[in-house]
N, C-alpha and C positions, 0 to 999 in steps of 0.2 A: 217296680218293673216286673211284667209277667213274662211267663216263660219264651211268648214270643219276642222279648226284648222291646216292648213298646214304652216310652217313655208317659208313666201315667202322672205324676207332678216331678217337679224342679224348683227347687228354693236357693236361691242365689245371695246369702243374706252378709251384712256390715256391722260394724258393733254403730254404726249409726241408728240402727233400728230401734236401740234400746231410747233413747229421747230421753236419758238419765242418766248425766256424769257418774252420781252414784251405784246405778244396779249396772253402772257397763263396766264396773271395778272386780264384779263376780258375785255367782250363789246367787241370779236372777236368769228366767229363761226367758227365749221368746215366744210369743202368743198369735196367732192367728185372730184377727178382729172378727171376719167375716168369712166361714170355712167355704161359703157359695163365691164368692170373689176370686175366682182362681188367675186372675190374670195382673193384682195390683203386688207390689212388693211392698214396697219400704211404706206405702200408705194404709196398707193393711197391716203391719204390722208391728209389735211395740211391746217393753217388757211387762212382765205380768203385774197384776198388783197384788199378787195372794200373798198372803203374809209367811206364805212357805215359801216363797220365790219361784211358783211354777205351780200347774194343775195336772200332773200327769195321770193319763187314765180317766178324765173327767172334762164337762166344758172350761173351755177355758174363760177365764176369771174377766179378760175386757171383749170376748163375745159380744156381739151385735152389727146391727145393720149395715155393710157399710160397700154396697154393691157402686163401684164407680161407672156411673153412665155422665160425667160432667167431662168438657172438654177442656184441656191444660190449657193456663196462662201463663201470662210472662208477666212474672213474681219483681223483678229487677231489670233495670237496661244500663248498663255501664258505659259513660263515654270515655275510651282508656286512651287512646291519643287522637288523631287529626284525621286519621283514617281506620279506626280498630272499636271495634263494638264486644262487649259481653254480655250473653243474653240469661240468662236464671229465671229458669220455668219451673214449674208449681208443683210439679209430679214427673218420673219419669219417663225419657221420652224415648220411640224406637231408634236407635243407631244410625240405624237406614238411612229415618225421616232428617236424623237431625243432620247427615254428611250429606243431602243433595243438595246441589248448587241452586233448583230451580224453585226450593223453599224459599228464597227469600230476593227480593227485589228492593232496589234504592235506586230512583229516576237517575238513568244518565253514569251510573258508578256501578256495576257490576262487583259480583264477590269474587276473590281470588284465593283465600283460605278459609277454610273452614277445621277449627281444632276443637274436637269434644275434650271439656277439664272430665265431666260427669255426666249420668246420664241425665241431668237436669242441669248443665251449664254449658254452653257454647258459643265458641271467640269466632268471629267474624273478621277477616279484612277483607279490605277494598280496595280497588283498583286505584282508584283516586281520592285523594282530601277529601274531607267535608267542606263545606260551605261555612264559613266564618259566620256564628253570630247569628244563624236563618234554620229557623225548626224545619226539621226533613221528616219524610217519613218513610220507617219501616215497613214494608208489608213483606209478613211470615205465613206461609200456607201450608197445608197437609201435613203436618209435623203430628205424629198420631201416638200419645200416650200407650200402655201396657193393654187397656183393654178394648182397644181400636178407637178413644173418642179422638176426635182429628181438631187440631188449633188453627184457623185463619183468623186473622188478626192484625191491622194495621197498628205499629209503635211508633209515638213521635220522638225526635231527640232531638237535642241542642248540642253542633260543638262551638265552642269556646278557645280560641287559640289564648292561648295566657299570656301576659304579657309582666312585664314587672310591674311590681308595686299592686299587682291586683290582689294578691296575697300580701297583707303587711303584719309583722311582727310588733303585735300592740300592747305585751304584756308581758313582764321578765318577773321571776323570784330569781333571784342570783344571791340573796341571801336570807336563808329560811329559818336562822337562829338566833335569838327566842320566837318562836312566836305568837303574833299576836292573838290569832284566831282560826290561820287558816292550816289546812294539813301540814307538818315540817319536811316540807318535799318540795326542792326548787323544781318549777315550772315554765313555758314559753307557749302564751297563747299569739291563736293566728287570728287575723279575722281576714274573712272573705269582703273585700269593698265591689267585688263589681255585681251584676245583673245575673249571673249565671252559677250555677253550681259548681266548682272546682272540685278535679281530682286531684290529689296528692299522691297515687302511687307511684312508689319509685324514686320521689324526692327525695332530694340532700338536706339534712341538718348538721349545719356546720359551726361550730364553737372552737374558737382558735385553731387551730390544726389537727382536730380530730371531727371526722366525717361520719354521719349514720343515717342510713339510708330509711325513709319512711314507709311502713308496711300499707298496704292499702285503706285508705281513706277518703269520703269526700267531703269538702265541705258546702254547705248552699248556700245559696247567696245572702249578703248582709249575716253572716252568720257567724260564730268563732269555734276554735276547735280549741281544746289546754292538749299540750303536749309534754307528756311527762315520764317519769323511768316505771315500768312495768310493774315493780310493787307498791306506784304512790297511784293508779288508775282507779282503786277499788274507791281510794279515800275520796278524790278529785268528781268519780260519778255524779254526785249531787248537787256538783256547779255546774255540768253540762256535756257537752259532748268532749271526750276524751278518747286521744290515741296514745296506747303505751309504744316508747319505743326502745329496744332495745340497746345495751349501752350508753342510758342516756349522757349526753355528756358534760361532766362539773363546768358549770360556770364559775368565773371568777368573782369575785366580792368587789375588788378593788375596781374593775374596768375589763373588756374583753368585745369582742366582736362574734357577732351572732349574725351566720346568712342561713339565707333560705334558697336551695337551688333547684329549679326545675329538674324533672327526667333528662331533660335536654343539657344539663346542665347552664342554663341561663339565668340570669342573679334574680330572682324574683322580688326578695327584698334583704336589708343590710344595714345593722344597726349595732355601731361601736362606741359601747355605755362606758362610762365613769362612775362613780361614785359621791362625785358633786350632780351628776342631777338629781340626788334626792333634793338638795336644796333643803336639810336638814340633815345637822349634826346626830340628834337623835333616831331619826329613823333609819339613817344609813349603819346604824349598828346592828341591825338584823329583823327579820318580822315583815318587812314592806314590800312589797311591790314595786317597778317600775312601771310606770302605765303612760302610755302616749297620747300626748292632749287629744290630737283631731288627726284621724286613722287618712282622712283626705292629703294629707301635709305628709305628701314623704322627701320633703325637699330637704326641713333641717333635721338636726339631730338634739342637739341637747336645748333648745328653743321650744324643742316639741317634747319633752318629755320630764316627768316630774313625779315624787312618792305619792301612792296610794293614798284617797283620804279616808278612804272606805273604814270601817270601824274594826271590822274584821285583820284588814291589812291590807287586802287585796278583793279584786274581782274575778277572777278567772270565769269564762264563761257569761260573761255579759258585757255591758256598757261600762264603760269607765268609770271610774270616779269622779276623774280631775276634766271629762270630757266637754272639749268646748271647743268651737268653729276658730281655729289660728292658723286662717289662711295665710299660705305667705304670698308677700304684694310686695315684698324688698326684692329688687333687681340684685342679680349676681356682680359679684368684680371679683377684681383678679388680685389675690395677696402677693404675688410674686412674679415677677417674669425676668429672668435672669438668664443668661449665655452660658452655658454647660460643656462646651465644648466649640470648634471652629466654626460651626458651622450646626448649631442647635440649642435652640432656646426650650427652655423648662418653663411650662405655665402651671400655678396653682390658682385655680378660680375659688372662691366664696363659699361653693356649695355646688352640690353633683349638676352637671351639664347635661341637657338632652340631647338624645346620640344624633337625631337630624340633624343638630345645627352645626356637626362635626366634621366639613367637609374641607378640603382644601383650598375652595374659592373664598370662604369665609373667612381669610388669615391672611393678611398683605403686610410688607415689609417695606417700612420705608426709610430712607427716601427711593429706592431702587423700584418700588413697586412691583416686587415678584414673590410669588406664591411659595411656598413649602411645597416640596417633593414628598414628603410625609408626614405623616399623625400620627400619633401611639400616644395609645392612652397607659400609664402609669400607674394606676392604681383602681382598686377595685370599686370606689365608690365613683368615678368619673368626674372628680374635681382635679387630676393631675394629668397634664399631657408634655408630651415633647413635639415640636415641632423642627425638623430638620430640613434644611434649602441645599441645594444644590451646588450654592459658592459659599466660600469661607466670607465670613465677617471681617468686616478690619479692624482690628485690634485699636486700642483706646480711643476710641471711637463713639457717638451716641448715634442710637436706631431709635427706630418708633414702628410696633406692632398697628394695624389699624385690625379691627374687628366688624363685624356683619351684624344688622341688627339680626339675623338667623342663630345667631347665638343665643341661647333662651335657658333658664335653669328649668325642672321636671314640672313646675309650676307656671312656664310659661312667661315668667317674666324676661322681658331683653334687657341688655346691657346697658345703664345710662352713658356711662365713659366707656367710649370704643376706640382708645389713642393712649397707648404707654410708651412711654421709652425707658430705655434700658442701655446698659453702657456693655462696651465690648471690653472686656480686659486683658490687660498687655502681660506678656510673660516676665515673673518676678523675677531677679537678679540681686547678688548681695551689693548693701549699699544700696536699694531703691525705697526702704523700711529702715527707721532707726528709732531706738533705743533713743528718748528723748526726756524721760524723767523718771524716777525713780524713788519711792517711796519702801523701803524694806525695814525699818526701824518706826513703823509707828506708835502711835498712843495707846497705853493702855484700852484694851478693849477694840481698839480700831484694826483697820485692814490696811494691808499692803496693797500697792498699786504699781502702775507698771504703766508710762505712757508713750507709745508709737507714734511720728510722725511719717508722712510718706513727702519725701523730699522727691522722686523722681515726677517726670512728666508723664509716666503711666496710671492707669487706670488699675488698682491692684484689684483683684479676688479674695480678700483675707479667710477663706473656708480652706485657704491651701498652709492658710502659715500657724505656725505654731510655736508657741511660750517655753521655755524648758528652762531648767538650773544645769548644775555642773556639780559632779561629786568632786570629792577628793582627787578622785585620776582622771579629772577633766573628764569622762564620760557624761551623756549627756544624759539629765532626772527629770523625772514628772514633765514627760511631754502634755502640754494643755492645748487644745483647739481653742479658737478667742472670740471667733465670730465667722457670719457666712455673709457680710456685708462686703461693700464694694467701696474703694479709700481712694479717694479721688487728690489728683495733687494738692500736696499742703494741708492736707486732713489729715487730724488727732483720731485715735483710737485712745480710750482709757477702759485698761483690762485690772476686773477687781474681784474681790471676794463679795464686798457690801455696798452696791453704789449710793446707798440710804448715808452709812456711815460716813462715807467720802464728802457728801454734800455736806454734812454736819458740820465737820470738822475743817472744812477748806472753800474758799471763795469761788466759784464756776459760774461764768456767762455760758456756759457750752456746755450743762448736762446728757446733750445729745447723742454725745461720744462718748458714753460710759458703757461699758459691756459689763454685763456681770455673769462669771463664773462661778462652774459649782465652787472648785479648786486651785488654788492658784500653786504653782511649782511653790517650793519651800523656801526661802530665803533670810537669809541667817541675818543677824542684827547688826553682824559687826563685818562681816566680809563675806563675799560671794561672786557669782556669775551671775547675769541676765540674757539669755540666748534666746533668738529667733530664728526657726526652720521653717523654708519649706520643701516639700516631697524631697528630705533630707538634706536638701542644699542650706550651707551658712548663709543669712542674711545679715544678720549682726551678733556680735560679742560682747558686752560689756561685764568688766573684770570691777566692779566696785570693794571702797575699803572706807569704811565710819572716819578715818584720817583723814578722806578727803573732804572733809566736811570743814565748816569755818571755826578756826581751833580756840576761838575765843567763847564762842557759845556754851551757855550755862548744861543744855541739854542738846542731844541732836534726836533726841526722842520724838517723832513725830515734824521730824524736819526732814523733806525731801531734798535728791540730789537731782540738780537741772545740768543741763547742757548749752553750753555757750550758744555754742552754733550748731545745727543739727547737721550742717555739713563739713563741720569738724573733724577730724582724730577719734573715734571714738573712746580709742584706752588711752586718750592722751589726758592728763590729768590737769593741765590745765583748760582743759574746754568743759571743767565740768566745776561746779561750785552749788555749795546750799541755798536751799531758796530764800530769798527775801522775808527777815522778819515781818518788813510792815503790809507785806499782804497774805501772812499769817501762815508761812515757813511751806508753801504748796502754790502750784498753779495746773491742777488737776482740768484737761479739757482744752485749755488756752495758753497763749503765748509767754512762754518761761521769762521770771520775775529777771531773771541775771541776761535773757540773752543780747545777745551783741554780735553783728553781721559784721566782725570784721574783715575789711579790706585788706589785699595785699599791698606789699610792698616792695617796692623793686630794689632798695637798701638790703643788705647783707643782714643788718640788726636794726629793726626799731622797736621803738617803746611808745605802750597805748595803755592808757590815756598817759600824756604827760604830766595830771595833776590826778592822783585816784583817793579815795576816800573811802579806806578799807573799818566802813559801819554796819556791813551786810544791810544796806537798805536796796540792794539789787542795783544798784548803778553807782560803776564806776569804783567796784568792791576792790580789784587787784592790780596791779601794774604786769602786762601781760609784756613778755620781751618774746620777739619773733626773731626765727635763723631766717633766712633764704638765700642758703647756700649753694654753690657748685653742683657737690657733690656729695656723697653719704658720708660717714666715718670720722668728720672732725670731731675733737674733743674739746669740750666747755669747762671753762672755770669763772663760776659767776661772785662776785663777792657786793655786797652794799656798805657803802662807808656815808656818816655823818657829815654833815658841814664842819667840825671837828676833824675830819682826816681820820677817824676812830670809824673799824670794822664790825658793823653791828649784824650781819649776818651773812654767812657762807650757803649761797642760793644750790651751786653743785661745784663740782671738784671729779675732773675731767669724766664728765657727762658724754658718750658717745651718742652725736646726733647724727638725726636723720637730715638730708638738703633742705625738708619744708620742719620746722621745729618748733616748738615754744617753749616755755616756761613761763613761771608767774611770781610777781611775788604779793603777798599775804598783807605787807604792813607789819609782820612782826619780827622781833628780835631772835637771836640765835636762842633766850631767855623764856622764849613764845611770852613775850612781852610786847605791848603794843606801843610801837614804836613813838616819836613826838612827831606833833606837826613840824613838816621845817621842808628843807632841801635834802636832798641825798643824792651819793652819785653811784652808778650802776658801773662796775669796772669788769669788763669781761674779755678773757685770754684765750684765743682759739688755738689750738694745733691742727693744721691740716693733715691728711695721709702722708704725704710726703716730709711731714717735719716742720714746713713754715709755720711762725708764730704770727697772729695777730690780736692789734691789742684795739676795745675800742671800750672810751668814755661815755658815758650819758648819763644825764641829767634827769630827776624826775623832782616833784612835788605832792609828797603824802599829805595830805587837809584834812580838816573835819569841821567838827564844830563845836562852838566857843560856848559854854554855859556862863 
């Protein structure tokens, strides 16, 4: 500057000018290329190469020609969303040029901001979208570099509204140890399947419940990107195009769910891996890759995906290994469709739904034929929805959903069967679910068993009822869920540990009713409880003791306890007896070896059967004597005498009954001796509350049979 204060040069300069990570660290100057060039900056200039690190006092060391008379271009065009453009020009450009509105023109869409990042990058929006799909063009005028050359130039662009699946997740490292060949750095490539170049700025990479936003990227079409954590980028270079990203986040080894979310947050694509699809023992122990048969298939999941065959381990950044055309041509159905509440049924379909065919005309209930008032979709993959109507359902009940052939999976296939039905279920009550067999003393190496009948004329829900024991102070242990099936009148349930085992060891027409759990409550060999809840209401109790079992049997090891009648007494001991030896001491699934419907009787006392043949061959095992009394509180005294007039056992000795009562007797002696074949007579002494005695006689005939 001279005395008159006249600006004779101005150097505006960046540690970008140095073009060398290394000399921008220090102890290197900057250098003028071309000292006649006085109007270019950062083009003209760059650190030195003198091996001092500067030329002071002398020419400078990359001196030469370098007068710009060429006019800037447009080095990059970015398409950043639906309406927003980034422009990266070649040199920089005047402020002026690049903030006027009437630089730049787009048929029909006018600009509405204009943001300089630098003096060689500027963001453009627009009044309105782009045009889906259809190259437009740019035309940029008078935009005039440092040393007056001026850019006209028409730029073409494509935007691309993204849609899912256009980006698919085609390549997982989720377990990188040992390995086999490729860097020890879990990895997630993408591949681009459509027509167009995708942007990724801004995207969501999401792995379980930690999110990480993707720094700017694009990928081109038919193209893949490996996405990796920031210090495995350097290694990954040489397979192809990579974005490090920040936080990468651990995949799970075992299983875990991997999405990919637009800007917009919209699921692009979503893939929840196992560990069985390596479909090898071996490779699923570290080193392989999971890689996706055929990037077109994003309908299933584990159908479409299987370990690296590659020699390496993996592909990252190309074609696949295992890649091959497995279109899916299998039509959707539905695994479930079940009533969740009064008035909303829960559907799980086969595999993700396309969001068109998700409207409310496409859902009919019948027989009523009226539509849902609402949809909700359930889960992220779009195979789970609820459907909710406007009236309650009627309870134990059957319905039938009809479906629209517009129901289509992402593949375009419709539904073969468009007609379920499904039952409405009635509300549970104690006593509508019973305690029906009982299996707590089994075989060495065997499982305990536990068999439910549903006696009522409801339609039960069993996802509400629950298995439990009883400690010592009657609280209730080891609550177990059993099942989320639906127990229709006079349907078994058999809840087990091993239903493999059960089959082994016991005769079943009815494996169909087997549930198997992880854990069954605890149940002790020789005495216990067997209790049934639901949403903490009692449904049944049973108080079992190894006593009650047939006292003549060598073992009760692997002998269950049945129930006469399921609509019995439950803690009444005599409606409960061991199962029949000769169809092998269990009736696991089907109708109890012992049971017996018996009928009332309008007699004060009878006795059934009048001739019993106590062989545990399940018929006709006890002499069952019945009260049907008044009223509660009389007192029994039951004794059996011989045809001799000789007292061969004392049954009870004032027994306080209930008005509806029984007892039983065995066949055996006071001696637990088994009695002879012959006559006997049953002599039984009532007291009523009030004091009266009653005395009544009966006759019975213990049998068997004659070797």
């Amino acid at each position: 500057m001279c005395s008159e204060k006249i600006v004779i040069d101005q150097v505006s300069y960046s540690d970008s000018w140095y073009k060398s990570d290394e000399k921008s660290n220090g102890g290197w100057s900057f250098e003028r290329i071309d000292p006649l060039n006085a109007c270019s900056t950062n083009g003209n200039w760059s650190a030195s190469k003198s091996e001092t690190g500067g030329t002071p006092g002398k020419e400078n060391s990359i001196h030469g020609n370098n007068i710009d008379n060429l006019a800037p271009a447009v080095s990059h065009l970015r398409v950043l969303s639906k309406n927003h453009l980034s422009i990266e020009l070649s040199e920089q450009i005047d402020t002026f040029s690049l903030l006027s509105f009437q630089n730049y023109s787009l048929a029909d869409n006018p600009v509405s901001t204009i943001t300089v990042e630098t003096p060689m990058i500027v963001h453009l929006e627009f009044a309105n979208s782009f045009e889906d799909g259809h190259e437009q063009q740019l035309n940029i005028t008078s935009l005039q570099d440092e040393c007056g050359n001026v850019l006209d130039t028409v730029v073409s662009f494509i935007w691309y509204e993204v849609h899912s699946n256009d980006v698919v997740i085609n390549e997982i490292m989720v377990d990188e140890t040992p390995s086999v060949g490729l860097p020890e750095y879990e990895f997630i490539e993408l591949y681009n399947s459509s027509e167009y170049p995708i942007s990724i700025e801004n995207w969501i990479l999401k792995a379980g419940e930690k999110e990480t936003v993707l720094a700017t990227g694009t990928i081109p079409a038919k193209a893949y990107l490996i996405l990796c954590s920031n210090s495995a980028v350097e290694e990954f270079t040489s397979f192809g195009d990579v974005l490090g990203v920040s936080s990468f986040p651990r995949l799970k080894n075992s299983g875990g769910t991997i999405e990919i979310q637009s800007a917009e947050k919209i699921v692009i694509d979503q893939v929840s891996y196992s560990d069985s699809w390596y479909k090898s023992d071996e490779k699923s122990n570290g080193g392989w890759s999971l890689e996706r048969i055929d990037p077109a298939n994003t309908s299933w999941q584990a159908n479409n995906w299987k370990a690296s065959e590659n020699e390496l381990g993996g592909t990252p950044g190309k074609v696949n290994s295992i890649y091959s055309v497995n279109q899916d041509l299998i039509a959707p159905g539905i695994e479930s469709c079940r009533c969740i509440s009064s008035n909303c049924l829960k559907l799980v379909f086969s595999e993700p739904i396309e969001n068109r065919g998700l409207v409310l005309s496409n859902f009919q209930l019948s027989p009523d034929l009226v539509y849902p008032k609402e949809l909700i979709q359930s889960d992220l993959a779009g195979k789970e929805f609820q459907l909710i109507f406007n009236e309650d359902f009627v309870r134990n009940s059957q319905c039938q959903l009809i479906l629209s052939d517009e129901i289509k999976d992402l593949a375009g296939n419709s539904m073969i069967t468009k007609e379920f039905e499904f039952w409405v279920p009635g509300i549970v009550t104690k006593g509508d679910l019973v305690i029906n067999e009982v299996l707590f003393n089994p075989y060495p190496d065997g499982s305990d068993y536990v068999e439910i009948v549903n006696v009522s004329e409801k339609v039960i829900d069993l996802s509400s009822i629950k298995l439990a024991a009883r400690t010592d102070n009657f609280e209730l242990d080891n609550e177990v869920s059993i099942s989320d099936k639906y127990l229709l009148p006079n349907e078994y349930i058999l809840v087990t540990e091993d239903t493999l085992n059960v089959q082994q060891n016991y005769f079943t027409s009815n494996p169909d009713v087997f549930c198997q759990v992880k854990s069954l409550p605890s149940f002790s060999d020789d005495a216990g409880r067997v209790v049934l809840i639901s949403n903490n209401e009692l449904i049944d109790d049973f108080a079992y003791n190894e006593n009650m079992h047939f006292e003549l049997l060598a073992s009760v090891e692997g002998v269950s306890l049945e129930r006469i009648n399921p609509k019995g007494e439950t803690n009444s001991k005599s409606n409960w007896q061991s199962a029949a030896q000769n169809i092998g001491f269990g009736t696991p699934g089907i109708q109890n070896s012992v049971y017996n419907d018996l009928s009332s009787s309008n007699s004060e006392i009878s006795l059934s059967p009048k001739i019993f043949t106590p062989d545990n061959d399940g018929f006709d095992d006890r002499l069952l004597i019945t009260f049907n009394l008044e009223m509660d509180g009389y007192l029994a005294s039951v004794r059996i005498y011989n045809s001799m007039g000789i007292e061969i056992r004392k049954l009870a000795n004032n027994l306080n009954l209930a008005n509806e009562d029984s007892l039983f007797w065995d066949g055996l002696t006071s001696q637990k001796e088994r009695a002879s074949i012959g006559i006997y007579l049953v002599y039984i002494e009532l007291f009523s509350p009030d004091g009266k005695r009653k005395i009544f006689k009966e006759s019975c005939v213990l049998g068997g049979k004659f070797n």
